[in-house]
PyMOL Python script that loads the backbone (N, CA, C, O; Angstrom):
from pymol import cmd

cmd.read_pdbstr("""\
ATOM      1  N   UNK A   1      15.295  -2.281 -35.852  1.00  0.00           N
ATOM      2  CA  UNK A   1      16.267  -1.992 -36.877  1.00  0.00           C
ATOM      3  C   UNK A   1      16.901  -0.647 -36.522  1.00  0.00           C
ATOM      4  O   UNK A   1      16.189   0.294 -36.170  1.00  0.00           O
ATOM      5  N   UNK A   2      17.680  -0.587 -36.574  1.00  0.00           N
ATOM      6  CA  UNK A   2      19.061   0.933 -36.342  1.00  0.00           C
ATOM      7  C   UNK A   2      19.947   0.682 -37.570  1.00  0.00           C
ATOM      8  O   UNK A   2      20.465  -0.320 -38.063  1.00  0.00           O
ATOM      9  N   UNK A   3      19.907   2.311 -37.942  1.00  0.00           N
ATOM     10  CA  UNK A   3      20.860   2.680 -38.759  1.00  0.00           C
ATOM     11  C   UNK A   3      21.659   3.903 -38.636  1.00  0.00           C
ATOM     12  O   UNK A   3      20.932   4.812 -38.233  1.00  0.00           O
ATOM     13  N   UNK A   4      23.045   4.343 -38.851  1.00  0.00           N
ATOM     14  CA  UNK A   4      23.459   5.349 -38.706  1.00  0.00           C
ATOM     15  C   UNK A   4      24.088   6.184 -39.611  1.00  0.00           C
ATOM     16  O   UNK A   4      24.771   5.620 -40.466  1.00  0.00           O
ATOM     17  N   UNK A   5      24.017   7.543 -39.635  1.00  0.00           N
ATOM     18  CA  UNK A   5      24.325   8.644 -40.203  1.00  0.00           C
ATOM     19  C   UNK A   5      25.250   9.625 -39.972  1.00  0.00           C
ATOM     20  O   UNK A   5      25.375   9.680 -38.749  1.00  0.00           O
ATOM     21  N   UNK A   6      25.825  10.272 -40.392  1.00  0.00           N
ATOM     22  CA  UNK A   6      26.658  11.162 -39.948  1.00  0.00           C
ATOM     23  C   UNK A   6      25.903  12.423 -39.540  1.00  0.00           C
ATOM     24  O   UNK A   6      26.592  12.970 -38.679  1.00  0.00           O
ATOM     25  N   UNK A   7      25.133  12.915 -39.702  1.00  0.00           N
ATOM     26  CA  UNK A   7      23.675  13.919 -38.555  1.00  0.00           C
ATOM     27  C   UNK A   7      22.703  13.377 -39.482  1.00  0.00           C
ATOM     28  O   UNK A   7      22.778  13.170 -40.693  1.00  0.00           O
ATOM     29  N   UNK A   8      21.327  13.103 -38.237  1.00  0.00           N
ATOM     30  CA  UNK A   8      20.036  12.724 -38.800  1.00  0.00           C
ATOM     31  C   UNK A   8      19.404  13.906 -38.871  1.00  0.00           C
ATOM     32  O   UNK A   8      19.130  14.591 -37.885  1.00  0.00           O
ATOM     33  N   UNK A   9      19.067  14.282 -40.394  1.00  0.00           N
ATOM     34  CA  UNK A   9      19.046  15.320 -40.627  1.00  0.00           C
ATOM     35  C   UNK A   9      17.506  14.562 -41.764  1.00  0.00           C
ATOM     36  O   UNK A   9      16.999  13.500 -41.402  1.00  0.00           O
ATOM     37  N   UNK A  10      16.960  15.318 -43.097  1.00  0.00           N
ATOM     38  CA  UNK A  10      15.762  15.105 -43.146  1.00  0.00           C
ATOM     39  C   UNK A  10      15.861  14.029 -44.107  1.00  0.00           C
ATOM     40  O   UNK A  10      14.817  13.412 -44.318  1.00  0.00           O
ATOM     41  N   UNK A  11      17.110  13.606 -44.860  1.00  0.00           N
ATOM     42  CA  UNK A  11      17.106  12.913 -45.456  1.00  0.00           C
ATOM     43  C   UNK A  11      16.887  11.165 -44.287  1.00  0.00           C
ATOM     44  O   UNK A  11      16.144  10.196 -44.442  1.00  0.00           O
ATOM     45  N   UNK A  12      17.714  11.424 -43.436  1.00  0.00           N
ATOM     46  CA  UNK A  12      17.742   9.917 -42.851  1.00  0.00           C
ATOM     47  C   UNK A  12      16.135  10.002 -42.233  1.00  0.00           C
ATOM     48  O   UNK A  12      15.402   9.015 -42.301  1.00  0.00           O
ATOM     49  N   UNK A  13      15.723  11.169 -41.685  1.00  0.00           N
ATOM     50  CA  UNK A  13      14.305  10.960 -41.139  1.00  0.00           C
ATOM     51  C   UNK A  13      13.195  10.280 -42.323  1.00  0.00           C
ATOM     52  O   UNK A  13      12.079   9.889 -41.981  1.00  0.00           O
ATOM     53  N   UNK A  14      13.605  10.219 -43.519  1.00  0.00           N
ATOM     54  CA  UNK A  14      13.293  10.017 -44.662  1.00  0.00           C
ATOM     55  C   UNK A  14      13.054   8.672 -44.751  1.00  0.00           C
ATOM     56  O   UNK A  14      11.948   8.195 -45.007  1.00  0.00           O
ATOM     57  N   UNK A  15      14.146   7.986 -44.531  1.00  0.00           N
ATOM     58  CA  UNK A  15      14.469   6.957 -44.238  1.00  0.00           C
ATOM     59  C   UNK A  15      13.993   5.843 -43.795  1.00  0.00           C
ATOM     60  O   UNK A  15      13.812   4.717 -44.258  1.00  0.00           O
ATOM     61  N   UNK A  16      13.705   6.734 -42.121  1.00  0.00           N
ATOM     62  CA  UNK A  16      12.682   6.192 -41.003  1.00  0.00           C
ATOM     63  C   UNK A  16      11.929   5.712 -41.714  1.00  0.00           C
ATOM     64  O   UNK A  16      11.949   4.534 -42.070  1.00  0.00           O
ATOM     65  N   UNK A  17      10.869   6.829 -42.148  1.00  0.00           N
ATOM     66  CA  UNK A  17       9.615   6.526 -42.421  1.00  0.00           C
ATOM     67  C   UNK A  17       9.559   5.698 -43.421  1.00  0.00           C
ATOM     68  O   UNK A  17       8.872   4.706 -43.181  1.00  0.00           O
ATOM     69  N   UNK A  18      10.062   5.743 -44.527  1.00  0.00           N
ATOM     70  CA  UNK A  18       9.876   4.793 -45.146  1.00  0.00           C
ATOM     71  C   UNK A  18       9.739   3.139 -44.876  1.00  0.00           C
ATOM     72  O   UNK A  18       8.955   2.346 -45.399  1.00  0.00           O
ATOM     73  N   UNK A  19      10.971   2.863 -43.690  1.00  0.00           N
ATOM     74  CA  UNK A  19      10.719   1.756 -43.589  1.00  0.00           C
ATOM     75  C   UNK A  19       9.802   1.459 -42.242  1.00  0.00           C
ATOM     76  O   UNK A  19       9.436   0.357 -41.834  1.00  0.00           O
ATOM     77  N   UNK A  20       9.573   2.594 -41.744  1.00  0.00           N
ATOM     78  CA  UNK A  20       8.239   2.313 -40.805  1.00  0.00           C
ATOM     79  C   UNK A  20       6.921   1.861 -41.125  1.00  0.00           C
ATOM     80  O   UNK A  20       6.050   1.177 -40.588  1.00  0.00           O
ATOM     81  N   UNK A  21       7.151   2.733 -42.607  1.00  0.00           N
ATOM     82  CA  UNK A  21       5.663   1.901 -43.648  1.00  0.00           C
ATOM     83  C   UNK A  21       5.742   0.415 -43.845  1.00  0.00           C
ATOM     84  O   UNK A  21       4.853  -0.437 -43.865  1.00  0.00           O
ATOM     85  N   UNK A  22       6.805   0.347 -43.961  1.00  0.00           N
ATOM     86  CA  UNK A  22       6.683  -1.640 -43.857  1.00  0.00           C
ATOM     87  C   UNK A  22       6.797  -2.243 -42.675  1.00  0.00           C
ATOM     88  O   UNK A  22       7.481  -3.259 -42.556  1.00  0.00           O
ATOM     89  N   UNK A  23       6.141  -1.692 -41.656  1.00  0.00           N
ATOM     90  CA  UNK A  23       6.089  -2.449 -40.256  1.00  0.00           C
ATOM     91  C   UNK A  23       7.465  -2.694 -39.384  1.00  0.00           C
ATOM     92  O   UNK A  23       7.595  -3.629 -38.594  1.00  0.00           O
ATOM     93  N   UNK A  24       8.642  -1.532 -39.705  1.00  0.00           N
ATOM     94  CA  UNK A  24       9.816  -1.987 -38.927  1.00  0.00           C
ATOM     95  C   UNK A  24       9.420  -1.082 -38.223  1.00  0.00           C
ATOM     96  O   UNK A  24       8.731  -0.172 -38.683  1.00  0.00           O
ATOM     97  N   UNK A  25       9.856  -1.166 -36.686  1.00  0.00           N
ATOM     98  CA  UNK A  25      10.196  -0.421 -35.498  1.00  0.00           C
ATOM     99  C   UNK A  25      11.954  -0.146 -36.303  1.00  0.00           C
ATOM    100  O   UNK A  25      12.618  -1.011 -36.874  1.00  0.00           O
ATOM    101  N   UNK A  26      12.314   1.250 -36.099  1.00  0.00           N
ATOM    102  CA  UNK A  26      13.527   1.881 -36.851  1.00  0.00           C
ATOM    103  C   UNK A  26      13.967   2.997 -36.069  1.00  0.00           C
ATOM    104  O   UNK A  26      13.279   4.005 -35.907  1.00  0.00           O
ATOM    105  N   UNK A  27      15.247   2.806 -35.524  1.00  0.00           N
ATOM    106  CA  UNK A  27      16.117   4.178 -34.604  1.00  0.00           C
ATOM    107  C   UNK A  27      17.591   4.609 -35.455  1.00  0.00           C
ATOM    108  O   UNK A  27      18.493   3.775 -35.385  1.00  0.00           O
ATOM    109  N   UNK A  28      17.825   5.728 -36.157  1.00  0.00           N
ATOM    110  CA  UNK A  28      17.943   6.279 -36.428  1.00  0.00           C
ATOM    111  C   UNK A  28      19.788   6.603 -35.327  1.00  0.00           C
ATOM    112  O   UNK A  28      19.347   6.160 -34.267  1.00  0.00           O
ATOM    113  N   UNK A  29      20.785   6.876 -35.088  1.00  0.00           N
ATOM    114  CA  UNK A  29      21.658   7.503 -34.910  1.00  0.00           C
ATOM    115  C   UNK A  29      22.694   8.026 -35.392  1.00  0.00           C
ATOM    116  O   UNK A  29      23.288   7.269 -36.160  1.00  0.00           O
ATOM    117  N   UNK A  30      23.237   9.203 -35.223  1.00  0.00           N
ATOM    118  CA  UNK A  30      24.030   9.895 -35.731  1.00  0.00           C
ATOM    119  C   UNK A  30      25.178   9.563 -35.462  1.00  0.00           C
ATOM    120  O   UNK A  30      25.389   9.493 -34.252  1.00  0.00           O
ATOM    121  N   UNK A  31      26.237   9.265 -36.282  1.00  0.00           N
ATOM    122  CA  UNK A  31      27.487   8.767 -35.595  1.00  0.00           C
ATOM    123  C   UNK A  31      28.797   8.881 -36.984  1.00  0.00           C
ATOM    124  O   UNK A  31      28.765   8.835 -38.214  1.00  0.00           O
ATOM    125  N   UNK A  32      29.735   9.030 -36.052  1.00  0.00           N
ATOM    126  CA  UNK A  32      30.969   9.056 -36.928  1.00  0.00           C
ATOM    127  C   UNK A  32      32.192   7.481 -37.283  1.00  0.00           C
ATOM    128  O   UNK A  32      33.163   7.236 -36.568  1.00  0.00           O
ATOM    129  N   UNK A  33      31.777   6.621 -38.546  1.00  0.00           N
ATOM    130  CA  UNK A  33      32.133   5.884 -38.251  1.00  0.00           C
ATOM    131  C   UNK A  33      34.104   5.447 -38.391  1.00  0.00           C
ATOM    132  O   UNK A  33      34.707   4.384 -38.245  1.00  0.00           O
ATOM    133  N   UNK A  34      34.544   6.787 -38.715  1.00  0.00           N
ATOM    134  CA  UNK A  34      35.576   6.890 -38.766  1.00  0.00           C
ATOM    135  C   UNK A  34      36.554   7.434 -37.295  1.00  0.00           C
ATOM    136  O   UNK A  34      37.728   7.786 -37.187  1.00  0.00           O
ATOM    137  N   UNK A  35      35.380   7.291 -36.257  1.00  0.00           N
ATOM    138  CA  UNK A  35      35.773   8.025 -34.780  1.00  0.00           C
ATOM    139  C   UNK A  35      35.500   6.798 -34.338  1.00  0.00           C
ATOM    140  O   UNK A  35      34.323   6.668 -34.002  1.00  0.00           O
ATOM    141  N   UNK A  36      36.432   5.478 -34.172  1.00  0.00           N
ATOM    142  CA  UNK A  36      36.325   4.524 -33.307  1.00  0.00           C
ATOM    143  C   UNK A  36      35.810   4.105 -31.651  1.00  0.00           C
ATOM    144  O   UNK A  36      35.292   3.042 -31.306  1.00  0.00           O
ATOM    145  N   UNK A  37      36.114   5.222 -30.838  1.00  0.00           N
ATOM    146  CA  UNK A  37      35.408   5.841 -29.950  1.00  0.00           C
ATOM    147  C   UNK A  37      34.035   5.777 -30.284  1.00  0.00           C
ATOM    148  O   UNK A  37      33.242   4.923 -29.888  1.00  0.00           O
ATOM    149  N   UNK A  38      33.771   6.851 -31.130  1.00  0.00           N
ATOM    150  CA  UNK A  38      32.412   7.244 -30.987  1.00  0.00           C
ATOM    151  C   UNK A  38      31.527   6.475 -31.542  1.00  0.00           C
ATOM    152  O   UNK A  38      30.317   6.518 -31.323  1.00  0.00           O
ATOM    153  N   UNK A  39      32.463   5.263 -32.764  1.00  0.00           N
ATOM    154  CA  UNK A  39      31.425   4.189 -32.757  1.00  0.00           C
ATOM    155  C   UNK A  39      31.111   3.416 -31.707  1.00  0.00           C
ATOM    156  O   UNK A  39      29.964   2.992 -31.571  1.00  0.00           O
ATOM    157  N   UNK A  40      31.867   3.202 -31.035  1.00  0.00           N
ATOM    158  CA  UNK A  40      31.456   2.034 -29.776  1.00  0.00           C
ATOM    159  C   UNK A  40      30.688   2.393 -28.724  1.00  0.00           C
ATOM    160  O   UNK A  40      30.575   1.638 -27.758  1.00  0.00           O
ATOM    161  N   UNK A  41      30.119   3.485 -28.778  1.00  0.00           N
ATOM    162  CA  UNK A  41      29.242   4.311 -27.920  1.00  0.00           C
ATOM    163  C   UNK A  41      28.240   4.187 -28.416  1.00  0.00           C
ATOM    164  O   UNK A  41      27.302   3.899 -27.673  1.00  0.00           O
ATOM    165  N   UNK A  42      27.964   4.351 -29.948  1.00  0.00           N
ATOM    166  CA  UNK A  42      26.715   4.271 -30.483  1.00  0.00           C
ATOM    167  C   UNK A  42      26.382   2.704 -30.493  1.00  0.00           C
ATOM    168  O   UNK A  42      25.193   2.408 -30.609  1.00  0.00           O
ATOM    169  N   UNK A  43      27.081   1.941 -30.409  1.00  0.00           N
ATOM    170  CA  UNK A  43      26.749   0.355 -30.312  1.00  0.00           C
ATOM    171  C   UNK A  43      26.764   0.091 -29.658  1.00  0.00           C
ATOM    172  O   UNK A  43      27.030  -1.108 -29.743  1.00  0.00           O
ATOM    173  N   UNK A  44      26.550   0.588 -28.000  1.00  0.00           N
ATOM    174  CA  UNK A  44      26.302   0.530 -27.111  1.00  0.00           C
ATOM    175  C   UNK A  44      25.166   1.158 -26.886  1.00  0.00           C
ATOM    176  O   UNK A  44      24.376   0.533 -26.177  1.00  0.00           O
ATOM    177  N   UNK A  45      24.775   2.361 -27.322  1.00  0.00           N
ATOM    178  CA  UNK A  45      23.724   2.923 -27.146  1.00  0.00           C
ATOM    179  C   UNK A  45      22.673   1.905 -27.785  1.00  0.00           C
ATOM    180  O   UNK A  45      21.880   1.281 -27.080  1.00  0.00           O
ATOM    181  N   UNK A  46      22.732   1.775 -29.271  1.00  0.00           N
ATOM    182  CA  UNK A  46      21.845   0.498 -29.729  1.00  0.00           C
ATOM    183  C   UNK A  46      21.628  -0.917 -28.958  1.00  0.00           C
ATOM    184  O   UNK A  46      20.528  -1.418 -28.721  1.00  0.00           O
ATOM    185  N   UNK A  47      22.769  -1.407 -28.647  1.00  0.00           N
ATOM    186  CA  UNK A  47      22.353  -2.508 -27.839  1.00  0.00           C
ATOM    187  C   UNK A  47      21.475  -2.625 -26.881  1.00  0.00           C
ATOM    188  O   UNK A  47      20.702  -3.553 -26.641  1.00  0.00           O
ATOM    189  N   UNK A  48      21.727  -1.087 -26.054  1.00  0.00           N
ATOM    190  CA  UNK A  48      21.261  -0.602 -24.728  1.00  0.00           C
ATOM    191  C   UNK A  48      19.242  -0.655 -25.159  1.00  0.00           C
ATOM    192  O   UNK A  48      18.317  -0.915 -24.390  1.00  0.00           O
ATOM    193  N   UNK A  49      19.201  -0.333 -26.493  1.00  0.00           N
ATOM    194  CA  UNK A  49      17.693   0.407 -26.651  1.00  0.00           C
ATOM    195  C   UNK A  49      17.223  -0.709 -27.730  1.00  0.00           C
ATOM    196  O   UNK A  49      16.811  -0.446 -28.859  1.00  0.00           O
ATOM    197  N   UNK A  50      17.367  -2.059 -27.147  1.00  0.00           N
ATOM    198  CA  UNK A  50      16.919  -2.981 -28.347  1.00  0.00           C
ATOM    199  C   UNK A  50      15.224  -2.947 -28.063  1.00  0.00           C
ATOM    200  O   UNK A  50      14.459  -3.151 -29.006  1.00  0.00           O
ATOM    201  N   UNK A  51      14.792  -2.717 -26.917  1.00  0.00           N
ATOM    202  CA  UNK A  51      13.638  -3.055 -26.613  1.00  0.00           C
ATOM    203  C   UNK A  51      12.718  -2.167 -27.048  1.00  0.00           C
ATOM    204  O   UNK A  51      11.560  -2.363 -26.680  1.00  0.00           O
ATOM    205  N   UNK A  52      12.928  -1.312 -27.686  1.00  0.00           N
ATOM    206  CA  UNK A  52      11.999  -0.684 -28.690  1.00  0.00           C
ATOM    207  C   UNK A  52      11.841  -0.745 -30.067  1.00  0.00           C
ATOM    208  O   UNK A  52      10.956  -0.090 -30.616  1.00  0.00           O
TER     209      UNK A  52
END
""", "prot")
cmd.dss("prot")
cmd.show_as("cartoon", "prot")
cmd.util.cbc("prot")
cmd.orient("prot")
């Protein structure tokens, strides 16, 4: 599971954990989804790191 934030900061680390307590493997990225660019990098980066 991946989710993104505009900086992972302590609230999204928050996040994590929570749903790590229910048995998800969970990655966390920071991203701007109003920077079209920089989304497609991060969904690339996710795609790239499914195997964890």
């Amino acid at each position: 599971m991946a989710f993104t934030d505009l900086e992972i900061n302590e609230a999204a680390l928050e996040t994590v954990a929570q749903l790590e307590a229910f048995g998800h493997k969970v990655k966390a990225y920071a991203s701007n989804a109003a920077d079209f660019e920089a989304t497609q990098q991060v969904v690339a980066q996710v795609a790239a790191s499914t195997s964890w």
